[in-house]
Every structure is written in C-alpha cells, then in structure tokens.
C-alpha positions as CSV (number, residue, x, y, z in Angstrom):
1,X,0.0,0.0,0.0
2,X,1.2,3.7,-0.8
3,X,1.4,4.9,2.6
4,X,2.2,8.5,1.5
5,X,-1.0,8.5,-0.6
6,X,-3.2,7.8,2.4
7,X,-1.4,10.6,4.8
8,X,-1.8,13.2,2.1
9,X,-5.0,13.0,1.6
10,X,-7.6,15.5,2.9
11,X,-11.1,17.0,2.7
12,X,-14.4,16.1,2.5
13,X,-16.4,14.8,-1.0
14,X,-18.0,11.8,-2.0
15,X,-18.4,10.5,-5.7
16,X,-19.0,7.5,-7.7
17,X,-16.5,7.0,-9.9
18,X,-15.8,3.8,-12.8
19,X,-11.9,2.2,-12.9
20,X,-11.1,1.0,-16.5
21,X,-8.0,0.0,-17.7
22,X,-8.6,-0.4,-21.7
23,X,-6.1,1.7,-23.4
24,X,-5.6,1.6,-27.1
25,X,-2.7,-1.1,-27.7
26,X,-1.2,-2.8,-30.7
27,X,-0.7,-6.7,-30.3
28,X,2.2,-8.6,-30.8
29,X,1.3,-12.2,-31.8
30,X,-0.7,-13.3,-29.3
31,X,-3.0,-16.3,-29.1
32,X,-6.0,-15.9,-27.0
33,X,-8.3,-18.1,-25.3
34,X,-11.1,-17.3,-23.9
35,X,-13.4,-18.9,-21.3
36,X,-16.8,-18.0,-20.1
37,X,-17.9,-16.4,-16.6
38,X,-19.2,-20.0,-15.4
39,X,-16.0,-22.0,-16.1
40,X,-14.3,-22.5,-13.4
41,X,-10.5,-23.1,-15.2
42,X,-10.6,-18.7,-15.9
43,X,-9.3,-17.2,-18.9
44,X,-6.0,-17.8,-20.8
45,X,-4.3,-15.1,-22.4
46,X,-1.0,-16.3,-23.8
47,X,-0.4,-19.1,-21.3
48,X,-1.4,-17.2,-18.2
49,X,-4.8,-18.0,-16.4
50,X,-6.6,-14.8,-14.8
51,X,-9.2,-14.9,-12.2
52,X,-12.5,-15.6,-13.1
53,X,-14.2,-13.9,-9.8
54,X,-12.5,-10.5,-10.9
55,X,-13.8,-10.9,-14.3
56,X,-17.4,-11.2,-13.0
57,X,-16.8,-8.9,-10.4
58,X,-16.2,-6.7,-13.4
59,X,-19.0,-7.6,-14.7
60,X,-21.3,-7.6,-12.1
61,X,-20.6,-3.9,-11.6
62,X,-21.6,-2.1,-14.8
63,X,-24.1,-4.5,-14.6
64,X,-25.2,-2.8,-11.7
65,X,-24.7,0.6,-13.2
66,X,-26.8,-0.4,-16.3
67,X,-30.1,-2.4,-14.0
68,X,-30.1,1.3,-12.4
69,X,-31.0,3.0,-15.2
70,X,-32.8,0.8,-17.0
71,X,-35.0,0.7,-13.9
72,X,-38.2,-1.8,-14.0
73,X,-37.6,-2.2,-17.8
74,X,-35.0,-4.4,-17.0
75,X,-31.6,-4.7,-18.9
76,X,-32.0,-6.7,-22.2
77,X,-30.7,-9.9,-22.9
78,X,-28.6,-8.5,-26.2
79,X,-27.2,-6.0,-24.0
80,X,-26.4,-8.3,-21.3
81,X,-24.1,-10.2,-23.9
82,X,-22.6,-7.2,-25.4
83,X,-21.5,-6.0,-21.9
84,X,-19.9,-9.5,-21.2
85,X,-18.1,-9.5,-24.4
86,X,-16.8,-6.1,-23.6
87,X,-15.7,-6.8,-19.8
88,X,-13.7,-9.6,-21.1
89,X,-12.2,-8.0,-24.3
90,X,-11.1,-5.6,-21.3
91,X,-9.5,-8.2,-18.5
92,X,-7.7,-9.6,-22.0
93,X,-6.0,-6.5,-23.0
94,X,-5.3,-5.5,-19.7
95,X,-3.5,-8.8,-19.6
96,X,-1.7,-8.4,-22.6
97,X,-0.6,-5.1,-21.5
98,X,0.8,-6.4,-18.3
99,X,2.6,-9.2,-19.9
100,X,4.3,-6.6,-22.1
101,X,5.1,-4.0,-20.0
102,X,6.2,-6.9,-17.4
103,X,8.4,-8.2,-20.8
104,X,9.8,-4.7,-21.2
105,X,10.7,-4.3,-17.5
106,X,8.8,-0.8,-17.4
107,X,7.9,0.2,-14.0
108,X,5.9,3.1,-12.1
109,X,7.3,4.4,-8.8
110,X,5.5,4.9,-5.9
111,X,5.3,9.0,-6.4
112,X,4.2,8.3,-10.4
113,X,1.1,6.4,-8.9
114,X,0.5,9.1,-6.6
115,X,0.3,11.7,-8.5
116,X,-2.0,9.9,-10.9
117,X,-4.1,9.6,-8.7
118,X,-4.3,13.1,-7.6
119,X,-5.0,14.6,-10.8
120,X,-8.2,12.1,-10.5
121,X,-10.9,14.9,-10.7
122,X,-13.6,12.4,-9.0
123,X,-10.6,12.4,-6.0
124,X,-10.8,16.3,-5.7
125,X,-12.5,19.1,-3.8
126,X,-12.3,22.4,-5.2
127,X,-9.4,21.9,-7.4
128,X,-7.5,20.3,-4.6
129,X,-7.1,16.5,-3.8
130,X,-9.2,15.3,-1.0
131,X,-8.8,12.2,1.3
132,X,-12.5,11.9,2.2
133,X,-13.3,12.2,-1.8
134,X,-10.9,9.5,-2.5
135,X,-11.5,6.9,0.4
136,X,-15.4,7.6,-0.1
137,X,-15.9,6.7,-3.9
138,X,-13.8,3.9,-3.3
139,X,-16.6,2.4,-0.7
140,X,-19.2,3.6,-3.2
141,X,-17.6,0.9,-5.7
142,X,-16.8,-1.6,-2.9
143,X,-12.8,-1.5,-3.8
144,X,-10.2,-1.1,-1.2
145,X,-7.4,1.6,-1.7
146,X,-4.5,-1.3,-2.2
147,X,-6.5,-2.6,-5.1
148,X,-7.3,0.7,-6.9
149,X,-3.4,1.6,-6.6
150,X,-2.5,-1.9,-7.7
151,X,-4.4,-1.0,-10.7
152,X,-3.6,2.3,-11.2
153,X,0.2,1.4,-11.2
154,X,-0.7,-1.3,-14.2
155,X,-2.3,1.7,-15.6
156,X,0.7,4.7,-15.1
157,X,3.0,1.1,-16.7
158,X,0.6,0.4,-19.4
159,X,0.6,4.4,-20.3
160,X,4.3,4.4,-20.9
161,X,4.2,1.6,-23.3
162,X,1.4,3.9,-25.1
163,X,3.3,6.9,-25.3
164,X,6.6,5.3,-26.2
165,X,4.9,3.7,-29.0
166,X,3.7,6.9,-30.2
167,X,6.6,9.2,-29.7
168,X,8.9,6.5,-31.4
169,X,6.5,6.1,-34.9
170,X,8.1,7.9,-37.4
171,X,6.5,8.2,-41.0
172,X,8.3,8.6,-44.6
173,X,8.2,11.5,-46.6
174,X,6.0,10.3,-49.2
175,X,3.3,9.0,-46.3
176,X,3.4,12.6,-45.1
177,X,2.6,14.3,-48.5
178,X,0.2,12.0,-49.1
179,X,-1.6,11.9,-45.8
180,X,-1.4,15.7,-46.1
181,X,-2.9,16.0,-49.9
182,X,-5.6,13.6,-49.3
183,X,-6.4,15.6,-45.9
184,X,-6.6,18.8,-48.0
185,X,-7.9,17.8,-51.5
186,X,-11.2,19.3,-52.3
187,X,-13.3,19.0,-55.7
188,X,-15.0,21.7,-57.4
189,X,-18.5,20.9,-59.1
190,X,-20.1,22.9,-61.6
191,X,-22.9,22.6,-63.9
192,X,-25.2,24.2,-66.9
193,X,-29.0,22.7,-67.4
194,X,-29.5,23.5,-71.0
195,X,-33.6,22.8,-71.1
196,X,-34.6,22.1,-74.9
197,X,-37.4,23.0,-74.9
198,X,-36.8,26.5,-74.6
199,X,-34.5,26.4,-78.0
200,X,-37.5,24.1,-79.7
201,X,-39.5,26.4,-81.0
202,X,-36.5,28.3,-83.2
203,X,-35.3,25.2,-84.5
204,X,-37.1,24.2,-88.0
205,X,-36.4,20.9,-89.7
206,X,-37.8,19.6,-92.5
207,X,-37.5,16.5,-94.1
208,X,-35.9,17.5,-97.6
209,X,-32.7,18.8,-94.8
210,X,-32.8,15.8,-92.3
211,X,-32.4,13.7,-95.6
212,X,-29.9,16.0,-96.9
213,X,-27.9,15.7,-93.9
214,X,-27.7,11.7,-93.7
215,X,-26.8,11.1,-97.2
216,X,-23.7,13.5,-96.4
217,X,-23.0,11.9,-93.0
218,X,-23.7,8.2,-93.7
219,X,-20.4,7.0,-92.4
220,X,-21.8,8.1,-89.4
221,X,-24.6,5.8,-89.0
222,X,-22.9,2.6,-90.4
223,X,-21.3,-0.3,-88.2
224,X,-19.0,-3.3,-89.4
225,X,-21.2,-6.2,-90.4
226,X,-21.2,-8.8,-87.7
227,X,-23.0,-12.1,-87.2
228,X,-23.8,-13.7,-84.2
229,X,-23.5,-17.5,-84.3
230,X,-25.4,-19.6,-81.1
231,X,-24.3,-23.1,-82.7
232,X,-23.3,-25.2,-85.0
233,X,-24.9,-28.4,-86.5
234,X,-22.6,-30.9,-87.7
235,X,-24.2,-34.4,-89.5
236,X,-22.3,-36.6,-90.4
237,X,-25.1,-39.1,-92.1
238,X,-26.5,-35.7,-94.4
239,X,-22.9,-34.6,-95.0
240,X,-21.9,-38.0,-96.6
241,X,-25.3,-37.8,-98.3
242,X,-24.6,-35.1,-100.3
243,X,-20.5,-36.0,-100.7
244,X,-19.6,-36.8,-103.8
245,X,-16.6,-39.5,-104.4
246,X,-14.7,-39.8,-107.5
C-alpha cells in the first residue's frame, strides 16, 4: 500500500467514480483463449490463467450501473451479452498489457502512482485532492485503496508503453505528402441545365434537310457487319449424303 498516498489525503467529497483499464494497444502475436464467466478453469491469455471472480466482479458492476437505469424495464438480454463480451475484451487487454510491460521491464514508482491519482478529478474538492473524496468513492464501488493503486500502477506502466509507441513512430516523406494532400484535397463541381425546350420552338427541320444531312454523313450511322453464331450443327449421315466421291 502507498502509505504517503493515504497521509496526504484531505477533505471532505464523495463521488461515484468507474476504474477501466482499456487503453488503445497494438498486439504482438498473441493467441487468445477465452473462457466464459461460469468456467471454473478462468481465462488464458498467452499461457497465463486470470481470475475468473475479478472478471465477474467486473461484470457484475456495470451491470449494476446499467439495472439502475434501466429501472423496472430491465436490462435486455442482447445487451447483457454485449456487456460480457466487452468486460472480457477488457480483462484480455489488460493482460496483454501487463505481460508486455512486465516483458519490457517498465515500472511506475510509488510517487508516479501518486500523483496519478491526484490529478483524478472524481478524488478532488475544489481543485484540490481530497482524502474523504478518495476513500469515499472507493466504498461507493466496494474496492479497497491497495487494489485501486495496484491497478492504477498497471495503468501509469501500461501508459508508458502507449506513449513510447507513439513518440517512437516515425513516417516517410511520401506517407506525409500523401496523408497531407488527401487531408486537403477538395473537388469543385459545376454545372449548366441546357432545357430544350426553350431552344425548340427556333429550331425548323424539315424533311428535304434531315435527308440531306444523312446522305452526307452516312459513315456516321454505319457499323462493321457482324453475325452472331449460337451453334453449329454438324451431321455426319446428311454430309456424306450429299458427298460426292470420285
């Protein structure tokens, strides 16, 4: 436990407040397995085995969260399943990113942890981080403060990986200008309705000069001939009929 966090703490607030830990991560490789809540053997990601009770803990949370505002309409059965295949797409990644980081060696120090959690704004009172505030939404979500820090040092861990990743992409030259051109290219539209029959009535044609005009022009209206064959009939008995032998 963060001693230093607890004795720094001060004030008076209470608030409600929701701990995730999904943050946007690129996998390397991996090969998930994935259990339900009922089987007793857990989850597998890459080998390792994670607590099934914490995953339906999880679960049985924002479950909570939803059931109160759905109120007497009662949460539906497609949602239900949507929210269970969230809550473990998040205990996976969490896992992957603490098998990485864990890989990597990165760690968070006690002060790091700290101060991530006072910058928490559900943790402060009028700007400033309060102790009452902090132990008080952590009743209200039935987590004690070694398990919250526990989680928020994966998080401060997982968070450098994230920002290393970032601050070490690079992108070439020709990316760039295309990224660029394609973010700034616009198209210009423009059009002229030409209604005929507002030019009908001054037009007069006549036979004698529509005549006139196709014999000069009939190259114009002419195509290669072309036939169209569907099949051919060969018979051999009617073709040595009419065969003549010398």
């Amino acid at each position: 436990m963060l001693q230093t966090i607890h004795d720094k703490l001060k004030g008076i607030f209470a608030i409600t407040i929701l701990v995730a830990l999904g943050v946007v991560f690129v996998f390397w490789g991996v090969d998930v397995s994935v259990g339900t809540f009922t089987k007793a053997r857990g989850i597998e990601v890459n080998g390792r085995e994670l607590a099934v009770e914490e995953v339906r803990r999880s679960y049985q949370e924002q479950l909570s969260r939803i059931e109160a505002a759905f109120g007497d309409a009662g949460v539906p059965e497609d949602m239900r399943s949507e929210l269970q295949k969230r809550v473990l797409e998040q205990a996976v990644q969490a896992e992957l990113i603490r098998q990485r980081t864990r890989k990597l060696r990165f760690v968070a120090s006690d002060a790091q942890v700290l101060e991530a959690i006072r910058q928490i704004p559900a943790f402060q009172v009028g700007g400033q981080f309060s102790t009452d505030a902090y132990h008080a939404a952590l009743r209200s979500i039935a987590m004690s403060p070694d398990q919250f820090e526990a989680e928020q040092r994966t998080f401060v861990v997982a968070r450098q990986l994230d920002r290393g990743m970032f601050s070490s992409a690079f992108v070439l030259p020709a990316e760039l200008d295309r990224q660029v051109g394609l973010r700034n290219e616009t198209r210009e539209l423009a059009w002229v309705v030409v209604p005929a029959a507002e030019f009908a009535d001054a037009v007069a044609l006549d036979e004698a000069a529509i005549q006139a005009y196709y014999d000069a022009n009939q190259d114009a209206y002419t195509t290669e001939e072309q036939a169209t064959v569907d099949y051919i009939e060969l018979d051999i008995e009617k073709f040595a009929a009419a065969a003549v032998l010398d």
